[in-house]
C-alpha positions as protocol buffer text, in pm:
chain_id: "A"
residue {
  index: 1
  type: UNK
  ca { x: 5131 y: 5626 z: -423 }
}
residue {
  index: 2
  type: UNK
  ca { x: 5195 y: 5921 z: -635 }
}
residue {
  index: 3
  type: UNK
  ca { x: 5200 y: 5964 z: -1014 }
}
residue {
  index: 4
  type: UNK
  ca { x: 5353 y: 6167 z: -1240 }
}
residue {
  index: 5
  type: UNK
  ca { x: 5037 y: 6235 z: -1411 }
}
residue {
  index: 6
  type: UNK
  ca { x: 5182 y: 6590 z: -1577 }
}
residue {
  index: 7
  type: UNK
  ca { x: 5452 y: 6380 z: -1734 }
}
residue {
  index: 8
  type: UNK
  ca { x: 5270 y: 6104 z: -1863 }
}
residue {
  index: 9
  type: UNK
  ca { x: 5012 y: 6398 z: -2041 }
}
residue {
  index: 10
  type: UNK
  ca { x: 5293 y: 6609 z: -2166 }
}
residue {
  index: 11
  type: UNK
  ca { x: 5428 y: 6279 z: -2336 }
}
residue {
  index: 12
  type: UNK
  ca { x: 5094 y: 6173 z: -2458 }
}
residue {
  index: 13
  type: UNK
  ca { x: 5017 y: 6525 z: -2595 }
}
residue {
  index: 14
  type: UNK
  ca { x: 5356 y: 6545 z: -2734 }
}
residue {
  index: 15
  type: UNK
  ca { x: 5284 y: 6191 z: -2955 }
}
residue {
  index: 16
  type: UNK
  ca { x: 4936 y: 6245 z: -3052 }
}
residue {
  index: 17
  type: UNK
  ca { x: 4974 y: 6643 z: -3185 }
}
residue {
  index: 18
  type: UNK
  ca { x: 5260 y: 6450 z: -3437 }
}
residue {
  index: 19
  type: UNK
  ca { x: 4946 y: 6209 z: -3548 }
}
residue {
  index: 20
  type: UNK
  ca { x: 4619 y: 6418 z: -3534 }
}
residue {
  index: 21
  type: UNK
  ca { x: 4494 y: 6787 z: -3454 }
}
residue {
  index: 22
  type: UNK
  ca { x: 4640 y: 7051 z: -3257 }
}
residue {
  index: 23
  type: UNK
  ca { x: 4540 y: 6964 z: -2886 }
}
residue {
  index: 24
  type: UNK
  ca { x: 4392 y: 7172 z: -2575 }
}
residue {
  index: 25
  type: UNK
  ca { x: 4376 y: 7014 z: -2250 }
}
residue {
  index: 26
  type: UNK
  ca { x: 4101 y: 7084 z: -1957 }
}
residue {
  index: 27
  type: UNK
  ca { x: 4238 y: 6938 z: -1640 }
}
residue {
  index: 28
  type: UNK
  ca { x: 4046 y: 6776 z: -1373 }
}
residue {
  index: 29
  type: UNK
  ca { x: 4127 y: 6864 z: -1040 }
}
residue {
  index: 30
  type: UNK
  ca { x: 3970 y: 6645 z: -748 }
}
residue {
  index: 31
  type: UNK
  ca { x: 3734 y: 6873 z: -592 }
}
residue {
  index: 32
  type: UNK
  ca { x: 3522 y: 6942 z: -903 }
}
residue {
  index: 33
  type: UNK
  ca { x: 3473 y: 6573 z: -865 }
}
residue {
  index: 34
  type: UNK
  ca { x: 3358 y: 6599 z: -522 }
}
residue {
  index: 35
  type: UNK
  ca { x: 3138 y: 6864 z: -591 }
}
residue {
  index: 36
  type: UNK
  ca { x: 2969 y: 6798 z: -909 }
}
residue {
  index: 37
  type: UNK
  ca { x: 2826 y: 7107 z: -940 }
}
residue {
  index: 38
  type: UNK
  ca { x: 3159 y: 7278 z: -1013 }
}
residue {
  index: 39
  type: UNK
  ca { x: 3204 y: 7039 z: -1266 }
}
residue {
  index: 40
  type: UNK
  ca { x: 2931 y: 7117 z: -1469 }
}
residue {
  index: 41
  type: UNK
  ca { x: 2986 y: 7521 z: -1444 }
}
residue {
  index: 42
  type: UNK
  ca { x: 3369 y: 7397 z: -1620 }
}
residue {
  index: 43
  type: UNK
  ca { x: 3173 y: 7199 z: -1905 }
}
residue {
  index: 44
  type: UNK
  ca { x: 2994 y: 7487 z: -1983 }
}
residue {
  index: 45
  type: UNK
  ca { x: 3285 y: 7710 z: -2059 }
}
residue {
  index: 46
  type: UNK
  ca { x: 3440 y: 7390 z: -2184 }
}
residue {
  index: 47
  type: UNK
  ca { x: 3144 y: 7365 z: -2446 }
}
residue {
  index: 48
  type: UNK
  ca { x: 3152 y: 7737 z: -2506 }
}
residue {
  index: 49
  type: UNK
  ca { x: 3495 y: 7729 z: -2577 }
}
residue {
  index: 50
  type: UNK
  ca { x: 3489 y: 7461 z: -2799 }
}
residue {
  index: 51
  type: UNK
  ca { x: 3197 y: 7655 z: -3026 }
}
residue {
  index: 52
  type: UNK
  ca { x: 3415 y: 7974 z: -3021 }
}
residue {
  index: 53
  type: UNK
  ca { x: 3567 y: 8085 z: -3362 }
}
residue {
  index: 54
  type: UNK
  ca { x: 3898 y: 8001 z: -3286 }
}
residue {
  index: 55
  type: UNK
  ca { x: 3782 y: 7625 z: -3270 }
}
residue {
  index: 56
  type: UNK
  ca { x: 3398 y: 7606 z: -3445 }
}
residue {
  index: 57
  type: UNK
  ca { x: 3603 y: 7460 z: -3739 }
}
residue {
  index: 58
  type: UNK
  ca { x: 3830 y: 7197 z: -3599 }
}
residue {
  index: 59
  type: UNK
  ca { x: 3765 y: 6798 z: -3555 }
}
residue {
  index: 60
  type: UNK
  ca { x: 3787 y: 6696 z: -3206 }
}
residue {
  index: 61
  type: UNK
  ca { x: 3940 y: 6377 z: -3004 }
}
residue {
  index: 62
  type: UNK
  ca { x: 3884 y: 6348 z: -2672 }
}
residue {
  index: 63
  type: UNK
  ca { x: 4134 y: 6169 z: -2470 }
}
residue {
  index: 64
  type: UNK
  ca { x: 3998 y: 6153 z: -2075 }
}
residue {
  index: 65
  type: UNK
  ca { x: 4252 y: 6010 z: -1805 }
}
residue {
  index: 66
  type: UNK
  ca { x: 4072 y: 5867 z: -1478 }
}
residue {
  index: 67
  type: UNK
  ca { x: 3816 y: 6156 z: -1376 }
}
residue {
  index: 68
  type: UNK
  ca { x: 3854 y: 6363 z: -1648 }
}
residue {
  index: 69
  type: UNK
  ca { x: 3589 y: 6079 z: -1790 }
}
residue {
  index: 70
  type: UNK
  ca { x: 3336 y: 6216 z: -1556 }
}
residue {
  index: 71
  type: UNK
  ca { x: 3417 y: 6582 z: -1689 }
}
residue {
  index: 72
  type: UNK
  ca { x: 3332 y: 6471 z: -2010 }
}
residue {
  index: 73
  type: UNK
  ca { x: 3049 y: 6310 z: -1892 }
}
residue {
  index: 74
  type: UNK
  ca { x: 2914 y: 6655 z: -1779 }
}
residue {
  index: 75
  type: UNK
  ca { x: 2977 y: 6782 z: -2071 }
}
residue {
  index: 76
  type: UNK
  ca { x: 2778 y: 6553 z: -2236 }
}
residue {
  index: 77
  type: UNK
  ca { x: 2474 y: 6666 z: -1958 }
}
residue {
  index: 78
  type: UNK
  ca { x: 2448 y: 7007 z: -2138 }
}
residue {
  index: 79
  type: UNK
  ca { x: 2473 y: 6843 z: -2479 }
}
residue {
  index: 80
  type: UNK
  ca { x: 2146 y: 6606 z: -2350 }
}
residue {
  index: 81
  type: UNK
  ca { x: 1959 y: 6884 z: -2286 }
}
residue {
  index: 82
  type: UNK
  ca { x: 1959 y: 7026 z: -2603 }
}
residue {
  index: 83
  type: UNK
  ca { x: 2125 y: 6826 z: -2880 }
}
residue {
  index: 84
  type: UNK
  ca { x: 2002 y: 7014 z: -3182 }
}
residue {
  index: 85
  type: UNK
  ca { x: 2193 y: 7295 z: -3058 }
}
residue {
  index: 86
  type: UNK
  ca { x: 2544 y: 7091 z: -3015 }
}
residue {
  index: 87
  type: UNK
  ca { x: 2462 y: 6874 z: -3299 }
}
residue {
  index: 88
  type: UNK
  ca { x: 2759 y: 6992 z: -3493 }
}
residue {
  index: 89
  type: UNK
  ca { x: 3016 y: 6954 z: -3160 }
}
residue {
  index: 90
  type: UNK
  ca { x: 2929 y: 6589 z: -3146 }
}
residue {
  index: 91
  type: UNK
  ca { x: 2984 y: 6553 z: -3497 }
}
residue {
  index: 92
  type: UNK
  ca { x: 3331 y: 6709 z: -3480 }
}
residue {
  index: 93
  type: UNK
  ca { x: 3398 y: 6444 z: -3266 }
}
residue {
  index: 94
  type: UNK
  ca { x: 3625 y: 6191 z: -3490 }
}
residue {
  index: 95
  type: UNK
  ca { x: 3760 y: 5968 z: -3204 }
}
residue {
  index: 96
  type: UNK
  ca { x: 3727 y: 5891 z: -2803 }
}
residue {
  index: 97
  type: UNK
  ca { x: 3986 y: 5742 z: -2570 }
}
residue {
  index: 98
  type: UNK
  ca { x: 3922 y: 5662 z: -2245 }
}
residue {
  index: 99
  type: UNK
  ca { x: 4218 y: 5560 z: -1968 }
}
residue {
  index: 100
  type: UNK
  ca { x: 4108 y: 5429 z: -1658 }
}
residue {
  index: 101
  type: UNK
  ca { x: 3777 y: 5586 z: -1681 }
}
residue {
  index: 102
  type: UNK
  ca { x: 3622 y: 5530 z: -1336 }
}
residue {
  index: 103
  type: UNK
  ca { x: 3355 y: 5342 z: -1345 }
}
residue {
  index: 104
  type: UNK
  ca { x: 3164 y: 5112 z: -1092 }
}
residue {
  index: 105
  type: UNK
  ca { x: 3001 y: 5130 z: -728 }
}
residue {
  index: 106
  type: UNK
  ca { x: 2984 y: 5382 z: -504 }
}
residue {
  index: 107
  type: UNK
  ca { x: 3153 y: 5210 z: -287 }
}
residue {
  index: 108
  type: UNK
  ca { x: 3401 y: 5126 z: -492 }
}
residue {
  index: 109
  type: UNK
  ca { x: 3442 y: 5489 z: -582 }
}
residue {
  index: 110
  type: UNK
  ca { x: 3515 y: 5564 z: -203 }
}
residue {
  index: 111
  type: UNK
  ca { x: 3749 y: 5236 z: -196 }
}
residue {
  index: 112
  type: UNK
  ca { x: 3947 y: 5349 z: -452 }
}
residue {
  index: 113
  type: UNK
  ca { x: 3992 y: 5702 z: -326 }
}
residue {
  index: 114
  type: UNK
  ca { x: 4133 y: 5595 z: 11 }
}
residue {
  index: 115
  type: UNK
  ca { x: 4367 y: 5302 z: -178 }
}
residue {
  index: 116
  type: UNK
  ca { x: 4531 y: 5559 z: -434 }
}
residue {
  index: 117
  type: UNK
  ca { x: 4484 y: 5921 z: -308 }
}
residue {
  index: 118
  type: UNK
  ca { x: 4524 y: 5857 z: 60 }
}
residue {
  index: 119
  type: UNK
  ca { x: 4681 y: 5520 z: 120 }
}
residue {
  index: 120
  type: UNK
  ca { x: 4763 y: 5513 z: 462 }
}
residue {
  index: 121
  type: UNK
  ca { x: 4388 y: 5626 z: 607 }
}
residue {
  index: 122
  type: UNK
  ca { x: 4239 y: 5388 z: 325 }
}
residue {
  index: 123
  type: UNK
  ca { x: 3966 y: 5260 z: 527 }
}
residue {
  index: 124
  type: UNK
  ca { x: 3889 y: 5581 z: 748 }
}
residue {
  index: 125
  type: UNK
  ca { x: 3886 y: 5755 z: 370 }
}
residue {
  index: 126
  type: UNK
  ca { x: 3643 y: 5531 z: 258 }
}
residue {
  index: 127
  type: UNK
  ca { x: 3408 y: 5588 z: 527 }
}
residue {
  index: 128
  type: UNK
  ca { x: 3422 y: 5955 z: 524 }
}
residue {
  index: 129
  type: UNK
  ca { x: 3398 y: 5925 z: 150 }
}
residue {
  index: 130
  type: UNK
  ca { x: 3035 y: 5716 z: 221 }
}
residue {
  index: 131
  type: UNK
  ca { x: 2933 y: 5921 z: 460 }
}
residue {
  index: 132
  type: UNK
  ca { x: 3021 y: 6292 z: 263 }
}
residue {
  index: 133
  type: UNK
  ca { x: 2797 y: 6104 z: -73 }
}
residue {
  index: 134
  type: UNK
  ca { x: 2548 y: 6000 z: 203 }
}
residue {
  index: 135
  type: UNK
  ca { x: 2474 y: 6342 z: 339 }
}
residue {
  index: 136
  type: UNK
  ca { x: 2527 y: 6511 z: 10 }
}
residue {
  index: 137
  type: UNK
  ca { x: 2327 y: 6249 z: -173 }
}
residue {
  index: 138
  type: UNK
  ca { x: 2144 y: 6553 z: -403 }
}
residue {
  index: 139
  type: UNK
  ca { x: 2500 y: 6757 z: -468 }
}
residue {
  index: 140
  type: UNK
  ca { x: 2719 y: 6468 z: -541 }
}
residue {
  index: 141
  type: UNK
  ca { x: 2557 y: 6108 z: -646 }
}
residue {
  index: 142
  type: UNK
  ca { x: 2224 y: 6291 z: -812 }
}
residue {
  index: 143
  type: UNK
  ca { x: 2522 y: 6484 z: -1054 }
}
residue {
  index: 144
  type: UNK
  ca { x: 2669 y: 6111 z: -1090 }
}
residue {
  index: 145
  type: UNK
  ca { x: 2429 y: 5926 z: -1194 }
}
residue {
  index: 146
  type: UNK
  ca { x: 2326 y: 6216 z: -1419 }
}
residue {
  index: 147
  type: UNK
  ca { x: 2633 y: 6195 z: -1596 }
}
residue {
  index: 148
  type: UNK
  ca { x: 2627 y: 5812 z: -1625 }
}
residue {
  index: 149
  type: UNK
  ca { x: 2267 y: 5842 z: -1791 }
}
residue {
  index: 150
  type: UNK
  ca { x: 2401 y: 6088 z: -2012 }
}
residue {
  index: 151
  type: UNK
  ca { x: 2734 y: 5872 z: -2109 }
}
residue {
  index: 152
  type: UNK
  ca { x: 2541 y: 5592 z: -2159 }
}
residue {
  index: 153
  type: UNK
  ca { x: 2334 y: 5757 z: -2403 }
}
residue {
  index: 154
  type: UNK
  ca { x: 2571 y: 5967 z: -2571 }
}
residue {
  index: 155
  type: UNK
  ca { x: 2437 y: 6118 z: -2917 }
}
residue {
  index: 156
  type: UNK
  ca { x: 2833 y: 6018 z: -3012 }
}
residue {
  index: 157
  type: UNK
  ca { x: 2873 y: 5764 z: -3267 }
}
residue {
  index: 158
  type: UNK
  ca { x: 3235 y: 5872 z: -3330 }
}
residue {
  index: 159
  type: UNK
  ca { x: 3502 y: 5511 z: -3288 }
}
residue {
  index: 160
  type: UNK
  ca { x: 3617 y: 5480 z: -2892 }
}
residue {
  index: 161
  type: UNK
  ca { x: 3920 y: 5312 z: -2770 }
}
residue {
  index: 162
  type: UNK
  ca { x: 3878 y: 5206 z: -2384 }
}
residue {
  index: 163
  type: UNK
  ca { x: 4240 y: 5130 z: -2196 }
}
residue {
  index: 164
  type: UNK
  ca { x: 4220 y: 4975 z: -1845 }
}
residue {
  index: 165
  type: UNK
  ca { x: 4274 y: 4682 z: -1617 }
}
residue {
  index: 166
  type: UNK
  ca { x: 4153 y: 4407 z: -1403 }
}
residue {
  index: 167
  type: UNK
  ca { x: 4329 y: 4532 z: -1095 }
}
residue {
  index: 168
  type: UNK
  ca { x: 4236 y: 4863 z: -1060 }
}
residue {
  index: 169
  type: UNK
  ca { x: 4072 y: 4997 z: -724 }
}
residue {
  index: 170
  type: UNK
  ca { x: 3879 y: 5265 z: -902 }
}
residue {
  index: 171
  type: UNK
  ca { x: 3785 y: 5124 z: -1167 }
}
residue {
  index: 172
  type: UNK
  ca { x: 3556 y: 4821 z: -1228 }
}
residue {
  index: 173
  type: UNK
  ca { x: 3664 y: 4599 z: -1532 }
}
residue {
  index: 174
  type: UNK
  ca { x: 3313 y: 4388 z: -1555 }
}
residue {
  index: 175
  type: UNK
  ca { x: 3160 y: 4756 z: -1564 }
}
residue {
  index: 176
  type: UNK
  ca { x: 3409 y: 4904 z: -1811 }
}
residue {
  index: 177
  type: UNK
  ca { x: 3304 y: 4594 z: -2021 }
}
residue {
  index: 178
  type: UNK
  ca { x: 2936 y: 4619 z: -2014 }
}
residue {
  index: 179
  type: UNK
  ca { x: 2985 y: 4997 z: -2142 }
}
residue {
  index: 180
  type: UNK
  ca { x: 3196 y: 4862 z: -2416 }
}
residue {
  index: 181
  type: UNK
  ca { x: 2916 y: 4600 z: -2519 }
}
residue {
  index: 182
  type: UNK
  ca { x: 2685 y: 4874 z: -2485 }
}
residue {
  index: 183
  type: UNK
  ca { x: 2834 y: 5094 z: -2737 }
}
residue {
  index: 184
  type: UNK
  ca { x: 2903 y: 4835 z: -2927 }
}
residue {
  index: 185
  type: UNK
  ca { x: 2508 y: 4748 z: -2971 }
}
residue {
  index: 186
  type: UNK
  ca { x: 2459 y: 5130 z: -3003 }
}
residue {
  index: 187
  type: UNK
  ca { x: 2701 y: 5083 z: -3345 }
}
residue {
  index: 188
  type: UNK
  ca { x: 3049 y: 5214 z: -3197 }
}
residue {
  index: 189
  type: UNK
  ca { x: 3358 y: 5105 z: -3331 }
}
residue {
  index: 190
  type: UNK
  ca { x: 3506 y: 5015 z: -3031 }
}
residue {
  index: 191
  type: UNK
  ca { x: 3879 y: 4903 z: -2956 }
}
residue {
  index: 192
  type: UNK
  ca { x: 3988 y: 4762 z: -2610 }
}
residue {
  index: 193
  type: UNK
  ca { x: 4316 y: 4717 z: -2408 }
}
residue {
  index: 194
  type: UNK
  ca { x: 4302 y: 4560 z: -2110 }
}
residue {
  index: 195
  type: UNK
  ca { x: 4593 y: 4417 z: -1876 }
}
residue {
  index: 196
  type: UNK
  ca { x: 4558 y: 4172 z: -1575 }
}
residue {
  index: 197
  type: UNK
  ca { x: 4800 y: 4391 z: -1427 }
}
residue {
  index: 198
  type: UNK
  ca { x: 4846 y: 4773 z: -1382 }
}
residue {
  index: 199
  type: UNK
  ca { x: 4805 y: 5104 z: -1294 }
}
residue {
  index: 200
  type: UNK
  ca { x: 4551 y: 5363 z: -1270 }
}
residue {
  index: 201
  type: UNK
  ca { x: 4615 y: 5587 z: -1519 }
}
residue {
  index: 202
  type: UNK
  ca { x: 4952 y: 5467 z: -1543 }
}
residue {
  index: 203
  type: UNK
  ca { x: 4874 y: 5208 z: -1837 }
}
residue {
  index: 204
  type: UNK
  ca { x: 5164 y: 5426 z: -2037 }
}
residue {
  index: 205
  type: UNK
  ca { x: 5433 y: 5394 z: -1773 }
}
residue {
  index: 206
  type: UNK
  ca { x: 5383 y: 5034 z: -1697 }
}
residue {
  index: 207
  type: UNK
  ca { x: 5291 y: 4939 z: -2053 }
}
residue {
  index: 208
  type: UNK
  ca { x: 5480 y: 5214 z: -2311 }
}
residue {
  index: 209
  type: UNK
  ca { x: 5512 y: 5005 z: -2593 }
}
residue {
  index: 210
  type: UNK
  ca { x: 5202 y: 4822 z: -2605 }
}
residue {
  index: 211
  type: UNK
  ca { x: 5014 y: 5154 z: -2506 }
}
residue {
  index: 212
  type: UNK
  ca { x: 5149 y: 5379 z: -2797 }
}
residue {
  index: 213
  type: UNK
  ca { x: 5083 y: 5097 z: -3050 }
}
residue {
  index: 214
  type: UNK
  ca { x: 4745 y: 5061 z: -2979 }
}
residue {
  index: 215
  type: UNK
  ca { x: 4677 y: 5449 z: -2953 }
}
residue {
  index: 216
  type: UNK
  ca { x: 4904 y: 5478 z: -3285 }
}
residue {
  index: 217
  type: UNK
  ca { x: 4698 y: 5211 z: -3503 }
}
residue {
  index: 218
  type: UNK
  ca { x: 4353 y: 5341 z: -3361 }
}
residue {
  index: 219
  type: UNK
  ca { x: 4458 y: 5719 z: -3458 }
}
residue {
  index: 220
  type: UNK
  ca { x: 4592 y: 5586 z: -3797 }
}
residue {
  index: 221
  type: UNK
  ca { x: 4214 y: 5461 z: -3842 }
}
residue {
  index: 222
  type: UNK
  ca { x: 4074 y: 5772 z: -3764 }
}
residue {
  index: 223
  type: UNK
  ca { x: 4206 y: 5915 z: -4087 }
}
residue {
  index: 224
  type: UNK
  ca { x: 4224 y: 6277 z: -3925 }
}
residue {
  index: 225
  type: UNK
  ca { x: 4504 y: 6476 z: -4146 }
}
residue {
  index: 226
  type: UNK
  ca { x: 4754 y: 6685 z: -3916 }
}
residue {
  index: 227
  type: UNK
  ca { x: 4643 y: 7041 z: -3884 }
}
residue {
  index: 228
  type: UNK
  ca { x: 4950 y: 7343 z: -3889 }
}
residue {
  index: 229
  type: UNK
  ca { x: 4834 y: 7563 z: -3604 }
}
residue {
  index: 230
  type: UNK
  ca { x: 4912 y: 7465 z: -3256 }
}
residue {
  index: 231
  type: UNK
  ca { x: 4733 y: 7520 z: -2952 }
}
């Protein structure tokens, strides 16, 4: 099943640039997810980009779709490693919002890819998907779970808002809840909006109205004043 995923960011971008700062958006394409270790060479310019003069100045709210969670999880890697040296990046950070971030087992992880990105070889996906994290245990899951510890730990105090369902193949809502409870006891102001029924990443199609209300009101309490310039 395909989704217009261009449309439903163009939209998105288009409402939040009336309501908060000029935007930039780093797409994630599905083999940097594969291969972690692409991923993590695109943080770094990511980070370096974000430090650069044109930027060093402006407040930051990072809105990750799906697997562009785990992107920012690898960016948050590099900020581990040293976080004297991005202490002002994180605190630039006024707001998080996270759509369908995918979350859960490995399993599940190869489950989902077969049920949404190849439908109709679901089950031979999933096995090849098992076998490929298997025999590239130290490229892939290694770079996973590194990027979980680091999420999980994030120096970021900055309020999160977490959208996502109880039907979605990628993306467990028991673990999606324990991370919310967990930032929660870390002292994040978090806001969620769950559905028992939906789509991943497609929470704005199926649910427009309640969707931009919720991202409106949590922007609104973010108190981040409109900037002129536009990305």
């Amino acid at each position: 099943m395909k989704r217009d995923f261009r449309g439903i960011k163009t939209q998105l971008q288009d409402f939040k640039e009336a309501k908060a700062p000029s935007s930039m958006r780093s797409d994630t394409v599905l083999q940097t997810f594969l291969w972690p270790r692409w991923g993590l060479d695109e943080s770094t310019k990511l980070l370096e980009l974000l430090q650069s003069e044109r930027f060093v100045s402006r407040p930051l709210l990072v809105h990750a779709f799906s697997i562009g969670g785990y992107t920012f999880a690898q960016l948050l890697v590099h900020v581990s490693q040293d976080t004297q040296k991005y202490q002002a990046l994180t605190h630039r950070i006024r707001g998080q919002i996270y759509d369908s971030l995918v979350v859960g087992s490995l399993e599940m992880m190869a489950t989902g890819l077969g049920k949404t990105v190849f439908p109709r070889w679901e089950m031979l996906v999933k096995h090849v998907s098992l076998l490929y994290f298997g025999v590239f245990k130290r490229q892939t899951v290694d770079y996973f779970n590194a990027g979980i510890d680091a999420f999980w730990n994030t120096p970021i105090t900055a309020p999160a808002l977490f959208f996502f369902c109880e039907n979605d193949p990628l993306s467990d809502p028991r673990a999606t809840e324990e991370l919310i409870e967990h930032l929660r006891e870390r002292g994040v102001d978090v806001t969620a909006k769950k559905w028992e029924d939906s789509t991943h990443a497609g929470h704005l199609k199926r649910h427009q109205q309640e969707y931009l209300s919720t991202l409106h009101s949590f922007l609104h309490s973010l108190s981040i004043a409109p900037l002129k310039a536009k990305i």
